[in-house]
C-alpha positions as CSV (number, residue, x, y, z in Angstrom):
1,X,-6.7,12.7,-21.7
2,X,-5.8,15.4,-23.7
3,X,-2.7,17.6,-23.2
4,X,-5.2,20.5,-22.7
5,X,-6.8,19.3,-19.8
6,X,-3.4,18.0,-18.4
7,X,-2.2,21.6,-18.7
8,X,-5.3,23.0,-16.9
9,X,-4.7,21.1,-14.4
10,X,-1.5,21.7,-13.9
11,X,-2.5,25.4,-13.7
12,X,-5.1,25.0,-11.3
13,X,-2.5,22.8,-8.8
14,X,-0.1,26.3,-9.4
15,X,-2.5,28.3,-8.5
16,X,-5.1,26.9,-5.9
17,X,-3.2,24.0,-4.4
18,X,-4.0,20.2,-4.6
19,X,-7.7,19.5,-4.0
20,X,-8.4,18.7,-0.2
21,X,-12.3,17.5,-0.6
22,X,-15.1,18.0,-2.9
23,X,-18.8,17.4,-1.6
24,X,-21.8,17.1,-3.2
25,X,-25.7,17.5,-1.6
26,X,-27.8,16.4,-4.0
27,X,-31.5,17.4,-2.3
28,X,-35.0,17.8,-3.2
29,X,-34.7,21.5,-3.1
30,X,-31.1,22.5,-4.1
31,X,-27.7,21.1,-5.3
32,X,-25.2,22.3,-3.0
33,X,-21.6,21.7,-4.0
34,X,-18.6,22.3,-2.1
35,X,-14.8,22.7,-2.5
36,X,-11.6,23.2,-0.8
37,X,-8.1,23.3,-1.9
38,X,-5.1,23.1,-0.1
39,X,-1.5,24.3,-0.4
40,X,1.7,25.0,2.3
41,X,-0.7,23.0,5.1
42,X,-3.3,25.6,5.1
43,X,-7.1,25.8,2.8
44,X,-5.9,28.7,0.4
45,X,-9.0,28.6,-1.7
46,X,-13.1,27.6,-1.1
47,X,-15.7,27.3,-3.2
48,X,-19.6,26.8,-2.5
49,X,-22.1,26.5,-5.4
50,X,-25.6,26.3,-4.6
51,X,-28.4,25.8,-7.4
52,X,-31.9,25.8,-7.0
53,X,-33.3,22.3,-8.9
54,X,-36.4,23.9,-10.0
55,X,-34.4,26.2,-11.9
56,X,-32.6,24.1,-13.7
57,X,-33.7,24.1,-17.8
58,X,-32.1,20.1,-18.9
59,X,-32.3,17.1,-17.0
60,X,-30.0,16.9,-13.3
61,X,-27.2,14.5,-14.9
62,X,-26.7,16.6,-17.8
63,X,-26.4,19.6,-15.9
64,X,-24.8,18.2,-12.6
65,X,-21.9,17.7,-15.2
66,X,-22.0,20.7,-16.9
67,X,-21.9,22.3,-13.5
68,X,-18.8,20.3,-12.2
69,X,-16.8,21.2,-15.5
70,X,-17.7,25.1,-15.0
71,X,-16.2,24.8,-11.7
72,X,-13.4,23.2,-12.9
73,X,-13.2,19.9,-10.5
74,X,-11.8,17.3,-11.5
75,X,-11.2,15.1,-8.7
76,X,-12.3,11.2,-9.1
77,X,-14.0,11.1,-6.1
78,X,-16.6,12.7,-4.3
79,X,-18.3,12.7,-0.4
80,X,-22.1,13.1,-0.8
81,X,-24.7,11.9,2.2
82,X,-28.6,12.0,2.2
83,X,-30.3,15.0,3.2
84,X,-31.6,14.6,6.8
85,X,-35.5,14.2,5.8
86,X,-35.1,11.1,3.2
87,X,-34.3,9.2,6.0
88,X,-35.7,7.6,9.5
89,X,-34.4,7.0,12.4
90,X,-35.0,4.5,15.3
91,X,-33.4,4.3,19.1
92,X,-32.7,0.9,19.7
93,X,-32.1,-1.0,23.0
94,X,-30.3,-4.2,21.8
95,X,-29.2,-7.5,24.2
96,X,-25.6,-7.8,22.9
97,X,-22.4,-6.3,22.8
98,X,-20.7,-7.9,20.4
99,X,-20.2,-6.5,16.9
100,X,-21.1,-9.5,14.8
101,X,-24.2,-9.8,16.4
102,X,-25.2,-6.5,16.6
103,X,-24.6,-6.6,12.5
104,X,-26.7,-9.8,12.3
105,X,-29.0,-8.4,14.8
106,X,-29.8,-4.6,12.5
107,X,-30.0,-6.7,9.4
108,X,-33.8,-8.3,10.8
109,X,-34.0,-5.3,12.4
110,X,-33.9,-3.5,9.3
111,X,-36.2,-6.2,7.4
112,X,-38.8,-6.0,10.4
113,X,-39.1,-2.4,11.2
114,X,-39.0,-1.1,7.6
115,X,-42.5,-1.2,5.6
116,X,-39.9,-1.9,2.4
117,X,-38.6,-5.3,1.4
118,X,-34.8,-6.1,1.7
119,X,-34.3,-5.1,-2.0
120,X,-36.0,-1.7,-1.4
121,X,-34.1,-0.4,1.7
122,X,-30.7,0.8,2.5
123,X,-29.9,1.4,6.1
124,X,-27.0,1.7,8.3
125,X,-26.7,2.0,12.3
126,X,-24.1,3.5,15.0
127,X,-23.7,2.0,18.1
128,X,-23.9,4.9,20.4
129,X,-23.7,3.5,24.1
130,X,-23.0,0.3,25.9
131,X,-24.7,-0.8,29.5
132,X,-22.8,-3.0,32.0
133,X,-26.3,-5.2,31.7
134,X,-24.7,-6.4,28.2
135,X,-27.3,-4.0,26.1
136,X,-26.3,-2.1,23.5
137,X,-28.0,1.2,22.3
138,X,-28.4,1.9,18.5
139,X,-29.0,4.6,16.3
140,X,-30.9,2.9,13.3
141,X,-31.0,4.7,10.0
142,X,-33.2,3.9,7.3
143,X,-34.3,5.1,3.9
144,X,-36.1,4.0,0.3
145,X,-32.6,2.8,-2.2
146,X,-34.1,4.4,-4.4
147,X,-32.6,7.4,-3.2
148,X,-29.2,6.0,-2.7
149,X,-29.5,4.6,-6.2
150,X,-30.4,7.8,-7.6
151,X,-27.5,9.6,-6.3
152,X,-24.7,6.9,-7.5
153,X,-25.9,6.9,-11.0
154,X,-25.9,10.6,-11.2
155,X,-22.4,11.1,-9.8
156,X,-21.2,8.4,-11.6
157,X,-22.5,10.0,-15.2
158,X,-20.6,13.0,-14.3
159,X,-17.5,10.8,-13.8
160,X,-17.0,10.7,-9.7
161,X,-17.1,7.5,-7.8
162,X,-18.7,7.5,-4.8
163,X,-17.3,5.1,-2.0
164,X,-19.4,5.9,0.9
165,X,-22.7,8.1,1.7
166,X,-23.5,9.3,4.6
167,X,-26.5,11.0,6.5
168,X,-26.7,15.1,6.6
169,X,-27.0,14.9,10.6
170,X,-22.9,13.8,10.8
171,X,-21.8,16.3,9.2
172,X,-24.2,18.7,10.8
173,X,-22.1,17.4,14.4
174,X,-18.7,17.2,12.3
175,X,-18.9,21.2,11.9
176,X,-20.1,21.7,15.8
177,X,-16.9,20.0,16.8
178,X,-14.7,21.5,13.8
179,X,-16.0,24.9,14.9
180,X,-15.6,24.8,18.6
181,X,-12.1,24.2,18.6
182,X,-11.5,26.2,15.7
183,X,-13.0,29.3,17.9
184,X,-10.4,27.9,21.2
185,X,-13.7,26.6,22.8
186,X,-14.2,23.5,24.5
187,X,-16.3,20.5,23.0
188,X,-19.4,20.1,25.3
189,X,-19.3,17.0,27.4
190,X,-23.3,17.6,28.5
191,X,-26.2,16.8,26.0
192,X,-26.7,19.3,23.6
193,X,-29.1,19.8,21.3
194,X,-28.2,21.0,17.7
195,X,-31.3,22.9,15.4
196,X,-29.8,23.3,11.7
197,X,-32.1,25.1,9.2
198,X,-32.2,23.6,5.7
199,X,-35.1,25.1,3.2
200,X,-37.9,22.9,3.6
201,X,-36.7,21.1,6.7
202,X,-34.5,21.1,10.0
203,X,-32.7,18.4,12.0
204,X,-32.9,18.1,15.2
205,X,-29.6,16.9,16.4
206,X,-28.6,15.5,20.0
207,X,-24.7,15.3,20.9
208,X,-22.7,14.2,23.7
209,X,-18.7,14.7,24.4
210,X,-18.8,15.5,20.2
211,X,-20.6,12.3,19.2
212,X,-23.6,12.2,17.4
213,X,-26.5,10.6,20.0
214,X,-29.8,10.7,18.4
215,X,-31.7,13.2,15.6
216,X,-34.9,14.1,14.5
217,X,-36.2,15.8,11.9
218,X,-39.1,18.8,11.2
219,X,-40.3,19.4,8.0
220,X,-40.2,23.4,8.6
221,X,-37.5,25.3,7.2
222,X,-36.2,28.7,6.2
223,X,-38.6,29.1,3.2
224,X,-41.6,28.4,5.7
225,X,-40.8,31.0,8.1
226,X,-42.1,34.1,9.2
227,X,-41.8,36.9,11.9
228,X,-44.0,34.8,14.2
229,X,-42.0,31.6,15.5
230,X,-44.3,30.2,17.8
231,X,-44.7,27.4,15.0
232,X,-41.6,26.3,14.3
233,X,-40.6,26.7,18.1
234,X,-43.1,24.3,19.3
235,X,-42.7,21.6,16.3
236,X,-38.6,21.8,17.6
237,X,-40.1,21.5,21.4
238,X,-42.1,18.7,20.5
239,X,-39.4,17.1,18.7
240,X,-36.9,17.5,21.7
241,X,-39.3,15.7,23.6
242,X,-40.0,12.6,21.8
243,X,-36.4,12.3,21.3
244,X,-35.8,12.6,25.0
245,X,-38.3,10.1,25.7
246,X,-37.5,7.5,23.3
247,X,-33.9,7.4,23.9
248,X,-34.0,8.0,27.8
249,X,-31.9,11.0,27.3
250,X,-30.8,13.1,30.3
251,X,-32.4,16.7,30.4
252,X,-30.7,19.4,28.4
253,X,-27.7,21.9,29.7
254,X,-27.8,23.8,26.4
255,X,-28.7,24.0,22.7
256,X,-27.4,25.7,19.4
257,X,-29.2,27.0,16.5
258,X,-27.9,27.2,13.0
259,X,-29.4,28.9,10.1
260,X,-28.8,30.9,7.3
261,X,-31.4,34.1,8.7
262,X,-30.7,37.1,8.8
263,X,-32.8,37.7,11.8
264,X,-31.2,34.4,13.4
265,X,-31.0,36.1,16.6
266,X,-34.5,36.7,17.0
267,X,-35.3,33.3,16.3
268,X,-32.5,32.3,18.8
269,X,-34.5,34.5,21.5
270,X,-37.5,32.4,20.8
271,X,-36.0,29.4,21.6
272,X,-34.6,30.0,24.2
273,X,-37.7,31.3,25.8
274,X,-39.3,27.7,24.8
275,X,-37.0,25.1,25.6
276,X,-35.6,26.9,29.1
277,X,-32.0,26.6,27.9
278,X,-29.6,28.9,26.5
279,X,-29.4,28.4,22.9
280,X,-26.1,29.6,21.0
281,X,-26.3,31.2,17.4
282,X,-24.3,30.5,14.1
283,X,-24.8,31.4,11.0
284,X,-21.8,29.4,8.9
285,X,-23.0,31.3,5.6
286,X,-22.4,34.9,6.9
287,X,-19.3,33.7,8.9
288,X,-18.0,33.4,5.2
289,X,-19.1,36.2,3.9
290,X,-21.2,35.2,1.3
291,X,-23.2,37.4,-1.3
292,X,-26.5,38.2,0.1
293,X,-28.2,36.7,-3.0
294,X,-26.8,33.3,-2.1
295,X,-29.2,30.8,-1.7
296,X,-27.0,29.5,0.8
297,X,-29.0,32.4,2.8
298,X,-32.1,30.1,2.3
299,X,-30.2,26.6,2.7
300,X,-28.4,24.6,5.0
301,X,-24.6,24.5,4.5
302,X,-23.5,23.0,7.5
303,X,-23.3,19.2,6.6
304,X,-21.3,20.5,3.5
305,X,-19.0,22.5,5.8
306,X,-18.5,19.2,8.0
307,X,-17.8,16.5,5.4
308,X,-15.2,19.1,4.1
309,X,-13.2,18.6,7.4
310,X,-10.4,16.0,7.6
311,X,-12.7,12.9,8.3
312,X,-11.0,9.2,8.8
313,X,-14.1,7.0,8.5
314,X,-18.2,7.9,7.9
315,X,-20.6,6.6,10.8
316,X,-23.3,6.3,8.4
317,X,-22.8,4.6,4.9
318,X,-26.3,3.5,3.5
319,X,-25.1,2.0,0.4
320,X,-26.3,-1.8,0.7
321,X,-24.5,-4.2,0.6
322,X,-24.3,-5.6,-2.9
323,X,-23.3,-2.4,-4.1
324,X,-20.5,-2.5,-1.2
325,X,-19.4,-6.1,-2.2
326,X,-19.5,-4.6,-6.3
327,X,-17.1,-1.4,-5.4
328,X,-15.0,-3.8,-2.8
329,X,-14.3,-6.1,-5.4
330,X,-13.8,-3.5,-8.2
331,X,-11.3,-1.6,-5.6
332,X,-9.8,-5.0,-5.4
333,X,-9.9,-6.2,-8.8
334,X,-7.9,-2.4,-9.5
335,X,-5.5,-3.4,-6.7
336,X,-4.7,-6.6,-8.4
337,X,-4.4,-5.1,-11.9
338,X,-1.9,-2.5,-10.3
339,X,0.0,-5.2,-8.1
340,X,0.3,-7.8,-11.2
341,X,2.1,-4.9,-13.3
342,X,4.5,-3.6,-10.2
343,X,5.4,-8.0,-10.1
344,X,5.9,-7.3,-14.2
345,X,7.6,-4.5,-13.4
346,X,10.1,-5.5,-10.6
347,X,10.3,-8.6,-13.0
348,X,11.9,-7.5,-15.8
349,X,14.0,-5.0,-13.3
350,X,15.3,-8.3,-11.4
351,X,15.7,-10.3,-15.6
352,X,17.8,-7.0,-16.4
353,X,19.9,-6.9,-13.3
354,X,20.5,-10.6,-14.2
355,X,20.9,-10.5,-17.3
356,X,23.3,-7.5,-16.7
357,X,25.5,-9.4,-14.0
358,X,25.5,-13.0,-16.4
359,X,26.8,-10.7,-19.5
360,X,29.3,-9.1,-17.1
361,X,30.5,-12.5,-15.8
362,X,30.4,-13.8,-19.3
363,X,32.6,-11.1,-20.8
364,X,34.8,-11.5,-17.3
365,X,35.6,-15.1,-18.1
366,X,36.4,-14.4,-21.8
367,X,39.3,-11.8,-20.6
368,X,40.1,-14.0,-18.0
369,X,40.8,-17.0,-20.5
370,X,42.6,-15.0,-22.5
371,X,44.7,-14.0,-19.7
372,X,44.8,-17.4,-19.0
373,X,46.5,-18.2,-23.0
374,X,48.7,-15.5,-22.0
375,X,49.8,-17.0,-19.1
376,X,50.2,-20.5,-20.3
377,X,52.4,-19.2,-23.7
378,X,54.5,-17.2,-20.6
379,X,54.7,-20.6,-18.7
380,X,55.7,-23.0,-21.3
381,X,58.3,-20.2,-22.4
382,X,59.6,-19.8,-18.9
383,X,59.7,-24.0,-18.4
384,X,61.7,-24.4,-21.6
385,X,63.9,-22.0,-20.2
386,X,64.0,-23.8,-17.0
387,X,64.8,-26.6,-18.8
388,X,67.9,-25.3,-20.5
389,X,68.9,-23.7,-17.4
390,X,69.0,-26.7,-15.5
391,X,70.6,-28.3,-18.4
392,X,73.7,-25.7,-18.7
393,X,74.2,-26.4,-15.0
394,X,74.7,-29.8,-14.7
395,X,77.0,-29.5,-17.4
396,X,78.3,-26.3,-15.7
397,X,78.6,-28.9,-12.2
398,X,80.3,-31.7,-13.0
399,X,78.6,-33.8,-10.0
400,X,75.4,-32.9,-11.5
401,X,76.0,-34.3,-14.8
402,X,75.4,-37.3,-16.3
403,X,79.0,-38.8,-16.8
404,X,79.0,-38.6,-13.6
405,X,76.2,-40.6,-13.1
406,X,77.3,-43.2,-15.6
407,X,80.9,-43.0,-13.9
408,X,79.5,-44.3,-10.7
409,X,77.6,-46.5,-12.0
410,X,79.9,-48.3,-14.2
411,X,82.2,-48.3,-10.9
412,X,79.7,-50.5,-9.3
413,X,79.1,-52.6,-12.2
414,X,79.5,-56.1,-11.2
415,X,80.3,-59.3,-13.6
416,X,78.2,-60.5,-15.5
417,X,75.7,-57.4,-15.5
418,X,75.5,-55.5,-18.5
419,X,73.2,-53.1,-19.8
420,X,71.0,-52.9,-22.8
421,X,70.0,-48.8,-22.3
422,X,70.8,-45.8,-20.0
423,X,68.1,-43.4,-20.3
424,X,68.4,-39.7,-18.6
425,X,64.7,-38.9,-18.3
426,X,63.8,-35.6,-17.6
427,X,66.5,-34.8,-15.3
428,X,65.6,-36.1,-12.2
429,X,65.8,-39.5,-13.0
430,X,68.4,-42.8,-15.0
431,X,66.3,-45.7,-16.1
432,X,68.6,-49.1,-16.1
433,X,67.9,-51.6,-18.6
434,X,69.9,-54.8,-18.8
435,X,70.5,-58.8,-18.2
436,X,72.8,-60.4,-15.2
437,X,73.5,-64.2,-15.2
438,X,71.3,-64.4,-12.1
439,X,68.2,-62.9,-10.7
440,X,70.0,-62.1,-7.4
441,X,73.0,-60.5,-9.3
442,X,70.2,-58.0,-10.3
443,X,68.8,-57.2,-6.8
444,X,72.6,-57.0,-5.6
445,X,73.8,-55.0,-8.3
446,X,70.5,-52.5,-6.8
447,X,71.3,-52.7,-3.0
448,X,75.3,-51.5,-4.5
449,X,73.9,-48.9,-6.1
450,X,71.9,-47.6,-2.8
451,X,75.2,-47.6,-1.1
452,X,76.5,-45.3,-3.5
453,X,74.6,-42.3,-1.8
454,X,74.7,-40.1,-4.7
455,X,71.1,-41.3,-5.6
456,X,68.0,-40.1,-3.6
457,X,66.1,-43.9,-4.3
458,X,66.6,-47.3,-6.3
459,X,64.2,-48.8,-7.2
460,X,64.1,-52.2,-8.6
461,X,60.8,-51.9,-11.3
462,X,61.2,-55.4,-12.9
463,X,63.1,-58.3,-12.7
464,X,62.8,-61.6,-14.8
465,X,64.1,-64.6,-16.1
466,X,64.8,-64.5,-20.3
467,X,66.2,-67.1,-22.3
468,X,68.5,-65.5,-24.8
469,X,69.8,-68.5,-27.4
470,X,70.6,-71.4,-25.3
471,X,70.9,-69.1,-22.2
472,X,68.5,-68.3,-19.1
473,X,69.1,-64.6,-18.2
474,X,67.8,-62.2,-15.4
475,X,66.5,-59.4,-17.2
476,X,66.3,-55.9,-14.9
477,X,65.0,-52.2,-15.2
478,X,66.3,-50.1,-12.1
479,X,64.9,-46.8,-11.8
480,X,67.5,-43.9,-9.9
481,X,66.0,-41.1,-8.3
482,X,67.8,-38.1,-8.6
């Protein structure tokens, strides 16, 4: 991506907003596109671009792209559907409930009431009613995939992704609904009955309460008519009626017609005047003011209008179903590329974080070692001191010192015991090495020592006979506790 095209961009999301939709129609007759943007929570700019296919000089991908890069859209991903009169449609009366077997159930139905094989048809359904009998009524949509086929390539060689197509006749109810309330009017709750021109065909469109019920289509459109109506007013009557009859469909309260003619109104009259009903009129190409050479004039722009609105889920999505499992598993395989590098990513966050705290607690323990050597160095300093301290105040106290020790003990010296070493260890402790004639002068020359009181323990740590020359001695060591 070039940084050209990022700064168009960037001018374009200045200027118009961020994109809100893009949809494409891609018809027999004409390529419809349309685009809104949005900015501050309201659509601050629209665009519609209708071309006529006939008049188009190179092939439909090459200039479906060329078209798209005129326009400047850029967005990845477009809503398209099927035109209304590509399709057919069957009212169903099914013996289940039950969403997996209704699936299973429009899968033969598909196979059996199609003249296609399973390779050669795309079709989708909408559950549109339930009975307390435990049957089910469905709207069955079917078409040739060679038409959904045709559409995906195309988009796809212009650079859009398609997710999803739809059928013309949702979005046809989509802008009913979208417009009602957007004029402060209440949604119908009766059956109503939609007409909504397109140039070579119209659908006929049944709703109730704002969901889509049933539709057929006529293959009479705008470029077809003239003054006289009566044609196109009984080939709408006749439609109404099958419909009505196939899918048991309570009578009409009213109906609305929507067209891009100028003389709408007198068509409106004509209607009316068939059907028996009051027939509304809306012409979504004039409500936008649109130049009166538009061929919107001549074509249908109310399913574009109606994908454009804020839309959560399609009824309708004829893609088949290996295409669905292809773009599922593409989605997915995307979602897995972008999870595995967030895990990389939060990876290497959590590595540095630990990295970070190890290096910190490494470079902690250094300076606390060396506080540590510090500490020692002022330790043994301090215990030397300590040491001399202690020293200079047992010579300082004369009861603390060690002639006074030796003083008592010599007092209590008996006969015969002698010594061979006095030993002051450490200061809290005199060692007593010697010989007595006797082993019990040795253990009584202890107990005197105990009743001396100036020692906090004796202990007697050896005693033994020794034969010194032609002598048996009691050899001693007395430890006194200080």
């Amino acid at each position: 991506m070039t940084l050209k095209l990022l700064f168009t961009r960037f001018l374009h999301r200045i200027r118009y907003g961020r994109v809100a939709s893009v949809v494409v129609e891609i018809g027999t007759d004409l390529l419809k596109i349309y685009q809104t943007r949005e900015g501050d929570g309201r659509v601050r700019h629209q665009m519609l671009k209708m071309v006529r296919i006939a008049d188009l000089q190179r092939p439909l991908s090459v200039e479906t792209a060329l078209l798209f890069q005129s326009l400047g859209i850029q967005t990845q991903q477009v809503t398209t559907y099927l035109p209304r009169k590509l399709v057919t449609t069957q009212f169903l009366e099914v013996p289940s409930t039950d969403a997996l077997e209704l699936k299973e159930m429009m899968r033969l139905q598909g196979i059996k009431q199609t003249p296609y094989s399973p390779d050669e048809v795309s079709l989708s359904y909408s559950v549109v009613g339930s009975r307390l009998d435990g049957m089910s009524d469905v709207f069955l949509v079917y078409c040739q995939r060679k038409f959904v086929d045709e559409r995906i390539q195309l988009l796809e060689q212009s650079g859009f992704k398609v997710q999803r197509i739809g059928i013309s006749t949702e979005g046809v109810v989509d802008w009913y609904v979208a417009h009602q309330l957007e004029s402060g009017l209440d949604v119908p709750k009766d059956l109503v009955v939609l007409i909504d021109q397109d140039l070579s065909s119209s659908d006929i469109v049944f709703c109730r309460n704002g969901k889509l019920i049933y539709s057929k289509n006529i293959l009479i459109g705008t470029q077809s008519m003239t003054s006289e109506f009566e044609h196109f007013c009984d080939a709408a009557a006749k439609a109404i009626e099958f419909a009505t009859e196939e899918a048991k469909l309570e009578p009409l309260k009213k109906g609305a017609l929507i067209t891009p003619l100028k003389d709408g109104h007198l068509l409106r009259q004509a209607l009316a005047s068939r059907l028996q009903i009051p027939i509304e009129f809306y012409n979504p190409a004039q409500e936008r003011d649109l130049p009166s050479d538009s061929p919107a004039h001549m074509g249908s722009i109310t399913p574009l209008l109606g994908f454009g609105q804020p839309k959560a889920d399609f009824i309708f999505n004829m893609i088949p179903e290996d295409l669905k499992l292809s773009i599922t598993l593409e989605k997915r395989n995307r979602q897995m590329v972008v999870t595995a590098l967030l895990s990389l990513v939060l990876l290497a966050l959590v590595s540095l974080l630990v990295a970070s705290q190890f290096y910190k607690k490494r470079a902690y323990l250094e300076t606390l070692d060396k506080e540590i050597g510090k500490t020692k160095e002022y330790a043994e300093g301090i215990e030397n001191k300590l040491a001399r301290t202690r020293l200079i105040e047992k010579v300082q106290n004369p009861k603390a010192s060690f002639l006074y020790y030796l003083s008592k003990i010599s007092d209590a010296l008996a006969p015969g015991v002698y010594f061979s070493s006095i030993d002051f260890t450490s200061g809290d402790r005199i060692t007593l090495k010697g010989y007595a004639g006797q082993m019990s002068e040795a253990f009584d020359f202890a107990k005197t020592l105990e009743e001396l009181k100036i020692f906090k323990g004796v202990k007697s740590n050896r005693v033994s006979k020794k034969k010194e020359e032609d002598k048996v001695v009691a050899e001693f060591e007395i430890d006194c506790l200080l």
